[in-house]
C-alpha positions in Angstrom: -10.2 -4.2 21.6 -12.2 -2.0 19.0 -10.6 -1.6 16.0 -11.6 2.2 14.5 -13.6 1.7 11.3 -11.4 4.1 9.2 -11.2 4.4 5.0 -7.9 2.0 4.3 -8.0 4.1 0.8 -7.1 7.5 -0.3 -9.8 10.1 -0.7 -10.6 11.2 -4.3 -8.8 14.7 -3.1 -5.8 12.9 -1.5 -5.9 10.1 -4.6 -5.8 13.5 -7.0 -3.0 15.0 -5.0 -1.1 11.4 -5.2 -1.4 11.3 -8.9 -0.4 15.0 -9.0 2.5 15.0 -7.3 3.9 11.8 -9.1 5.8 13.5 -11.8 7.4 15.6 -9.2 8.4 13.0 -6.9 9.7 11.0 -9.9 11.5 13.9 -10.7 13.0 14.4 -7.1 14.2 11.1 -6.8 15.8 10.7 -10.5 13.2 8.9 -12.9 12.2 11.6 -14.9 14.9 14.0 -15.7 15.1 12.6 -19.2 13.4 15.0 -21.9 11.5 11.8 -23.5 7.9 11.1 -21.9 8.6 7.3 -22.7 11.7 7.4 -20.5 10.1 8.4 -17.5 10.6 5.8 -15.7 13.8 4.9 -16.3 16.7 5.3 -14.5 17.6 9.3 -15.1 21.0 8.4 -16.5 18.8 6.7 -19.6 20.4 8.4 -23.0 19.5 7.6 -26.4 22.3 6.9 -28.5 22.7 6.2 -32.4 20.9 3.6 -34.0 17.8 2.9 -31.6 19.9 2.1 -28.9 19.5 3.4 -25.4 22.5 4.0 -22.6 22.2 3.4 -19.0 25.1 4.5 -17.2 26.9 5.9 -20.3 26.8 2.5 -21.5 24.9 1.0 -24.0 22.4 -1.7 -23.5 23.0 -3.9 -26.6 26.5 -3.9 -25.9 26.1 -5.1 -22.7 23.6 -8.0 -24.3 26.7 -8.6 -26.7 29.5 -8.9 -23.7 27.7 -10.8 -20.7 24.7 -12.4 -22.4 21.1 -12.8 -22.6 18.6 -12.4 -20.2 20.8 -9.9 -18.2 19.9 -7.5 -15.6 21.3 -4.1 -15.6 21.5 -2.2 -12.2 22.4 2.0 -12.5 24.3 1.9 -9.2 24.0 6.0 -9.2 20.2 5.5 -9.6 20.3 3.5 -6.3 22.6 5.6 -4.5 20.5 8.8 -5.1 17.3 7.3 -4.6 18.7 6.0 -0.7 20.2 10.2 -0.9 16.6 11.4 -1.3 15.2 9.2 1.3 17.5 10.1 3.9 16.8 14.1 2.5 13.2 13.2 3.1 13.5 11.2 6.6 16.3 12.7 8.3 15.5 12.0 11.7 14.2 8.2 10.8 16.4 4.9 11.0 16.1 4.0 7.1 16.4 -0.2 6.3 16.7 -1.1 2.9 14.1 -4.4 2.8 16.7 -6.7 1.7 14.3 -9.4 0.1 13.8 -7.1 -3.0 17.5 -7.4 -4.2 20.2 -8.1 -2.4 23.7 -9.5 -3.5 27.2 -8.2 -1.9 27.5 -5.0 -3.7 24.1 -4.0 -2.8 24.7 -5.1 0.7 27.9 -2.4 0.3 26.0 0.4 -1.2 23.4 0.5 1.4 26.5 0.4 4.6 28.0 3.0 2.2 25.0 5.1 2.4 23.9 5.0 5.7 21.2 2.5 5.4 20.5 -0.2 7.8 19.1 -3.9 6.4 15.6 -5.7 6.7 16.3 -9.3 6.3 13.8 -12.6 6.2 16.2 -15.3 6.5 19.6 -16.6 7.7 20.7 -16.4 3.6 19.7 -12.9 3.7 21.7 -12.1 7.2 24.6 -13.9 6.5 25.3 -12.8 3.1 25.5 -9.1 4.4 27.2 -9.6 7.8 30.2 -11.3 5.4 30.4 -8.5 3.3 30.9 -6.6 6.1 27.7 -5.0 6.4 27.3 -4.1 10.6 25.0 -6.6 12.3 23.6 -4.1 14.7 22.1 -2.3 11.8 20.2 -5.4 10.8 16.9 -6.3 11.6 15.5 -9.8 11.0 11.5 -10.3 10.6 9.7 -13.5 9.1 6.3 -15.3 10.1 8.5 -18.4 10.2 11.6 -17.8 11.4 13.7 -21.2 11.5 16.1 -22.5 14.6 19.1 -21.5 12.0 17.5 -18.1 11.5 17.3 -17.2 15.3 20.5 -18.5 15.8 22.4 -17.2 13.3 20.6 -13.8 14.7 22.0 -13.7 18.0 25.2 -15.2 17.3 25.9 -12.7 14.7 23.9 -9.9 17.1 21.6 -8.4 14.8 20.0 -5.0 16.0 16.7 -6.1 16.7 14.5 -9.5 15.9 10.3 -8.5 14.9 8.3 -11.1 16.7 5.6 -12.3 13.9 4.0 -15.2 16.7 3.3 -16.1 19.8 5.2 -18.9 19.6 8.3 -16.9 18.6 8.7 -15.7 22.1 9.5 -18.6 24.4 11.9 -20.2 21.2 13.8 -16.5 21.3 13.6 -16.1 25.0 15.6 -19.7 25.5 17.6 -19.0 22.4 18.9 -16.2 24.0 19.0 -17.6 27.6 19.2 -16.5 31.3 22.0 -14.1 30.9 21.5 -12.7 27.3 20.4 -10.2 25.9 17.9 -9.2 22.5 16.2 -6.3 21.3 13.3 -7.0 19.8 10.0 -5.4 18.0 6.3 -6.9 17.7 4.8 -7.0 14.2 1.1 -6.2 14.9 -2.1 -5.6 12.2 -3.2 -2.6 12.2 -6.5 -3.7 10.1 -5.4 -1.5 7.4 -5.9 -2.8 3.3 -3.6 -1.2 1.3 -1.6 -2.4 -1.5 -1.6 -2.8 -5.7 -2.5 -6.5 -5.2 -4.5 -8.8 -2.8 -1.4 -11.2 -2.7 0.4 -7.9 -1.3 -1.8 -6.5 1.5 -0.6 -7.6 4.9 -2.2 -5.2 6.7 -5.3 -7.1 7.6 -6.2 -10.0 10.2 -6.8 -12.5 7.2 -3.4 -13.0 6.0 -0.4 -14.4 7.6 1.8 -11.8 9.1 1.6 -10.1 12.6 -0.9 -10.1 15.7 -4.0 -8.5 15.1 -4.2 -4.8 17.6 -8.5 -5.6 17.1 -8.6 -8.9 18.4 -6.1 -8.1 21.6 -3.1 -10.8 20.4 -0.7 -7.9 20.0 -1.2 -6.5 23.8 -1.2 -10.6 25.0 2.1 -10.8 23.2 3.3 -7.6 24.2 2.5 -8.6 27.9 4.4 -12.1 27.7 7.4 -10.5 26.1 7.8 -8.1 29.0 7.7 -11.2 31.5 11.2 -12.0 29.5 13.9 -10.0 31.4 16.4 -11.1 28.6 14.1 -9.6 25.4 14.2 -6.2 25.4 11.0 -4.6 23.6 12.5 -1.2 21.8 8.9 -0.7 20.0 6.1 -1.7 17.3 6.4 -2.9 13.6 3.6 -3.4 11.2 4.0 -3.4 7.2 0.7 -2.5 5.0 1.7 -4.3 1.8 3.5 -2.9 -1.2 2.8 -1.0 -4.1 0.9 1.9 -1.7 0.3 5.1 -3.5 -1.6 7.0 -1.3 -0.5 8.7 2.1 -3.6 7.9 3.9 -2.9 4.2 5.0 0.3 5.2 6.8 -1.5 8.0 8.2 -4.1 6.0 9.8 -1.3 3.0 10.8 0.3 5.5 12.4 -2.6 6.7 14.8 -3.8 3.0 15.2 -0.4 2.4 16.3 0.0 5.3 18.4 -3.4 4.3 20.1 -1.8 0.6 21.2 1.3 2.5 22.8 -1.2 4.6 24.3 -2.8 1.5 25.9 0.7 -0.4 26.9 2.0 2.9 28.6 -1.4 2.8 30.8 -1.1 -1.0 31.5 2.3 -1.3 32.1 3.8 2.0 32.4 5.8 1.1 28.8 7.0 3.6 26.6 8.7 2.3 23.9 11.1 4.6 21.9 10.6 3.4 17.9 7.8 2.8 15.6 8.7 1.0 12.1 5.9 1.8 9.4 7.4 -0.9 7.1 7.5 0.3 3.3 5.6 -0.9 0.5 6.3 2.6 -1.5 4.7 2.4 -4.5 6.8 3.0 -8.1 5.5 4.1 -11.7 6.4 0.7 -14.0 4.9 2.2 -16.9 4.9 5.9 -17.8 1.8 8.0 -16.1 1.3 5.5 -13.6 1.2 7.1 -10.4 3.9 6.9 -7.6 4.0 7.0 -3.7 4.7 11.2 -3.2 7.5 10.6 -0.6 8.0 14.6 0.3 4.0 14.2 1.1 4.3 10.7 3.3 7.6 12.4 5.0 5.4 15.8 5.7 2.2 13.6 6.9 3.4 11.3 8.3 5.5 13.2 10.7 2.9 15.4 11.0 0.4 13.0 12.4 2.9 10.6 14.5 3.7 14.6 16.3 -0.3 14.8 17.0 -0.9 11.7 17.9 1.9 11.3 20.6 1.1 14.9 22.0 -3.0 14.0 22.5 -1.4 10.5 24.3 0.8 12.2 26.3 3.5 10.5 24.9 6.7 10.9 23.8 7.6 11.0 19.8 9.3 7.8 19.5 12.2 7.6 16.5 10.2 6.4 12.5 11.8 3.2 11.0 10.7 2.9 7.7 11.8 0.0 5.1 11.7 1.3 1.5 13.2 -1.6 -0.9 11.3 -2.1 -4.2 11.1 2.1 -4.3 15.0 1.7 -4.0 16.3 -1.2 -6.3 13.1 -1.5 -8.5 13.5 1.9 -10.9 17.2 1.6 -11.5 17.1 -2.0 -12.6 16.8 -2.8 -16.4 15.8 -6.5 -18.2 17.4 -7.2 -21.6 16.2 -10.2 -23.5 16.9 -11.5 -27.1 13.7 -12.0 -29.2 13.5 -16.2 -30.2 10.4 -16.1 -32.1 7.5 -13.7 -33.3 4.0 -16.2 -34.2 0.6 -14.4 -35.6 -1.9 -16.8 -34.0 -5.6 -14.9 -35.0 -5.3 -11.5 -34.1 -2.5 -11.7 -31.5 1.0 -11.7 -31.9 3.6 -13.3 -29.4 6.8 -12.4 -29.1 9.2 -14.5 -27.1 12.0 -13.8 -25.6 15.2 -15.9 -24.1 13.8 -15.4 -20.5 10.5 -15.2 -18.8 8.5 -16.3 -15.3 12.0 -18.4 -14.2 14.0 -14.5 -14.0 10.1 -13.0 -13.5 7.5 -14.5 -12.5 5.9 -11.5 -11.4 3.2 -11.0 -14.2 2.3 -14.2 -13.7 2.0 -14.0 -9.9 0.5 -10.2 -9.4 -1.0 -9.5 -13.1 1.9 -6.2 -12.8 2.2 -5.0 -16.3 5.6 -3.6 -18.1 6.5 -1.3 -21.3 9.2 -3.0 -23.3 11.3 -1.7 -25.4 13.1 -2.3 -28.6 17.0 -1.6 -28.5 20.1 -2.0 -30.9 18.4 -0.9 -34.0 16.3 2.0 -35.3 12.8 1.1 -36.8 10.5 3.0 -38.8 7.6 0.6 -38.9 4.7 2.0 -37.0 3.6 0.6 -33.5 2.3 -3.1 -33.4 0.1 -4.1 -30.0 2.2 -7.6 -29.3 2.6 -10.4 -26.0 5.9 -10.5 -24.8 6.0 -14.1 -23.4 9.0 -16.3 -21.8 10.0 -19.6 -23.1 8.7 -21.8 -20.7 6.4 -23.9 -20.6 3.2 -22.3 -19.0 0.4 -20.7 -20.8 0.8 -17.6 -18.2 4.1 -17.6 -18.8 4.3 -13.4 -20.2 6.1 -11.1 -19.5 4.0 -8.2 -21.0 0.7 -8.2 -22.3 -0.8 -5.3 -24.2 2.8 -3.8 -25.0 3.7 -1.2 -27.9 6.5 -2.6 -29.9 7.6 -1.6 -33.7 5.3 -3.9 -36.6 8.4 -5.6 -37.5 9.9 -6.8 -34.2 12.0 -10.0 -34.9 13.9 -12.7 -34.2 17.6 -11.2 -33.1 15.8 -7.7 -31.6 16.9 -7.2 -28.4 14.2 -6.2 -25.8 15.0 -4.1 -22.5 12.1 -3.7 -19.9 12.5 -0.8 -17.4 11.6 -0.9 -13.3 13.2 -5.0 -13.5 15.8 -4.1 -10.6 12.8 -5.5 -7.5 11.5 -8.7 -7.3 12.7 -10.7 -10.3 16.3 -12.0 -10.0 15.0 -12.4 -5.7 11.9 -14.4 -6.6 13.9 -16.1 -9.9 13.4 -20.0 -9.8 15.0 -22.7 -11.4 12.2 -23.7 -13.9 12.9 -26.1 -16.7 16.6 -26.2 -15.9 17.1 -22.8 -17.6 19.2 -21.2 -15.1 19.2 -17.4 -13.7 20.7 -14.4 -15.4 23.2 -12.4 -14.3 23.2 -8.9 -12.8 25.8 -6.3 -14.3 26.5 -2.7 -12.7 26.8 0.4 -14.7 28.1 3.9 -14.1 30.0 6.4 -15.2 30.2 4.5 -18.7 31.9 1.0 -17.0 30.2 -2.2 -16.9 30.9 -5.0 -14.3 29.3 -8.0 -13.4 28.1 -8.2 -9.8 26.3 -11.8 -10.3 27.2 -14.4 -12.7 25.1 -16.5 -14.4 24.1 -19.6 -13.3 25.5 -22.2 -15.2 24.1 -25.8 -16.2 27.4 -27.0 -14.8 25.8 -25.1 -11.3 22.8 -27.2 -11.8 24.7 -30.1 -12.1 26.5 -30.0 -9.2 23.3 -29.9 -6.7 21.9 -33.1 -8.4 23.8 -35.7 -6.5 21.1 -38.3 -6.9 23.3 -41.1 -8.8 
């Protein structure tokens, strides 16, 4: 099989239009309505109140520093709820999945039923945390490039809507799993050969990572082939995911003809037509202001566009979009509030460090992504200072922002909130140097609730059960 030498990028036109549009799109799905350019991206419920302090929610961020503690996340449960509004808006004929893995607890797992959305989950933790808040199994789809006996089991004895086949291997374990007289739907991941993504640790669209069966190199048809020799698996259609933090139309656009081209090929082979086609996600977001952000009215519009083409030049029919959208969900409407511990001039730097760091985030230290921080509680009139926010741990790369803004006379006390925290920190937190993970509170309509608790050294106690 010939994979088509195609640009994975955007063209400088369709890169303009990207960067264009971004303002708008933040604006359509709730970042920007505030009047301040530096509150762009946060979530569009973000007030400023007396005394330097900002709201989220109608409450204000210090005082909910000075009720549940420091590090705390902050989740605007409106923010999330209209941002899953404006994706159905903009997909109303697509199956939407929330991608579990970049936030999930119980009340997120209940937003998403609440809003129609179905669940992308990676591991039996995921899955059974949302079937037992109730969350409908058959809107679930499991995926992983290592699932685990427990995962597949707890799959099909929960009935999950569909399993993504990542391997080979995956197929004979599922098909027995399952057994003579079962029954699974099922999807193939496959590579499209597509690099796309903010980061090389974040494009999985190509044959040198770990994810998926490569459409170039034939795997995908092999596997495709052997699943149909399964009576019990039931092949409902194709999955691939680029990588994240995409801001340009053009990789989906070319997915999706690669894609289409493969279904082409199994509907000549085996007379197969399968009735879905999940693009994945991996929707860019703005994390500072003037970044630029995936246009989703443009990827609804082109992408539909092209999938329409495509099928009709196959001779196919057009089979139903899945798409996965999770950091462009939970990311923006999630806020970070730390309590300064020290500020130390070393040369020409200065350090700030907070009470948290890469144990709640290690995402600057993973992916270089860069934040804006900002100073809360009180009203300064000292002029801008360039500073490091840094964690407390004890790593050299431990920092949380490099290069950031922050009044000259930051100090020990100042609270510090950083915007866009709501994807990938608290899910990827770890349990470095003991220091236990922060808790995540829910805001809206001027009430404050705790959704997770903080995890006490008393918790970390409890698992050591070594004497």
């Amino acid at each position: 099989m010939t994979t088509v030498h195609e640009p994975a990028t955007a063209t400088a036109a369709d890169a303009a239009t990207a960067a264009d549009a971004a303002t708008a799109a933040a604006h359509a799905t709730g970042t920007a309505t505030t009047a301040a350019v530096g509150l762009s991206v946060w979530p569009a419920s973000t007030t400023e109140v007396p005394h330097g302090d900002l709201a989220v929610g109608g409450v204000p961020l210090a005082e909910i520093a000075d009720r549940f503690g420091s590090p705390v996340y902050v989740l605007d449960e409106a923010e999330i709820r209209d941002r899953c509004r404006t994706y159905r808006d903009a997909f109303p004929e697509a199956e939407v999945l929330y991608a579990a893995k970049a936030f999930l607890c119980r009340a997120m797992a209940h937003w998403m039923d609440e809003e129609g959305f179905g669940l992308d989950v990676c591991s039996a933790g995921e899955l059974e945390l949302a079937v037992t808040t109730g969350f409908p199994p058959e809107r679930i789809v499991l995926h992983g490039n290592a699932k685990s006996p427990h995962d597949l089991d707890l799959a099909l004895r929960l009935g999950v809507g569909r399993i993504v086949i990542d391997s080979p291997s995956e197929i004979a374990r599922l098909a027995a799993a399952v057994g003579p007289d079962g029954h699974q739907k099922v999807m193939v991941r496959v590579v499209p050969g597509i690099r796309a993504g903010g980061h090389e640790k974040i494009r999985t669209g190509t044959a040198d990572q770990k994810f998926g069966l490569s459409i170039a190199d034939g795997y995908a048809a092999h596997a495709i082939a052997r699943i149909l020799d399964q009576p019990q698996l039931e092949l409902t259609g194709l999955h691939c995911h680029l990588g994240s933090q995409i801001t340009s139309v053009t990789p989906y656009r070319i997915a999706v003809r690669r894609l289409v081209g493969l279904m082409s090929r199994l509907h000549e082979q085996h007379g197969l037509v399968l009735p879905e086609l999940d693009l994945g996600g991996g929707h860019g977001i703005a994390y500072r202001p003037g970044e630029p952000a995936l246009d989703l009215t443009a990827l609804a519009r082109k992408v539909r566009a092209e999938l329409a083409d495509a099928c009709a030049a196959a001779g196919l029919p057009v089979p139903r979009l899945i798409i996965e959208p999770g950091r462009a969900i939970a990311g923006p409407a999630g806020i970070a509030v730390y309590r300064v511990l020290s500020v130390k001039h070393t040369g020409e730097h200065v350090f700030v460090a907070v009470d948290g760091g890469m144990s709640d985030n290690p995402r600057p230290a993973l992916y270089g992504v860069r934040y804006a921080p900002r100073l809360i509680g009180r009203h300064s009139t000292a002029g801008p200072a360039r500073v490091t926010v840094v964690g407390r741990h004890c790593e050299a790369g431990d920092i949380l922002a490099a290069d950031a803004d922050l009044p000259a006379d930051v100090r020990p006390g100042d609270l510090l909130a950083v915007p866009v925290a709501g994807a990938y920190h608290l899910s990827m937190a770890s349990g470095y140097n003991l220091v236990g993970r922060p808790p995540v509170v829910a805001v809206r309509d001027g009430r404050a609730r705790l959704l997770v608790r903080r995890e006490s050294l008393d918790d970390i106690r409890r698992r050591d059960v070594g004497l």
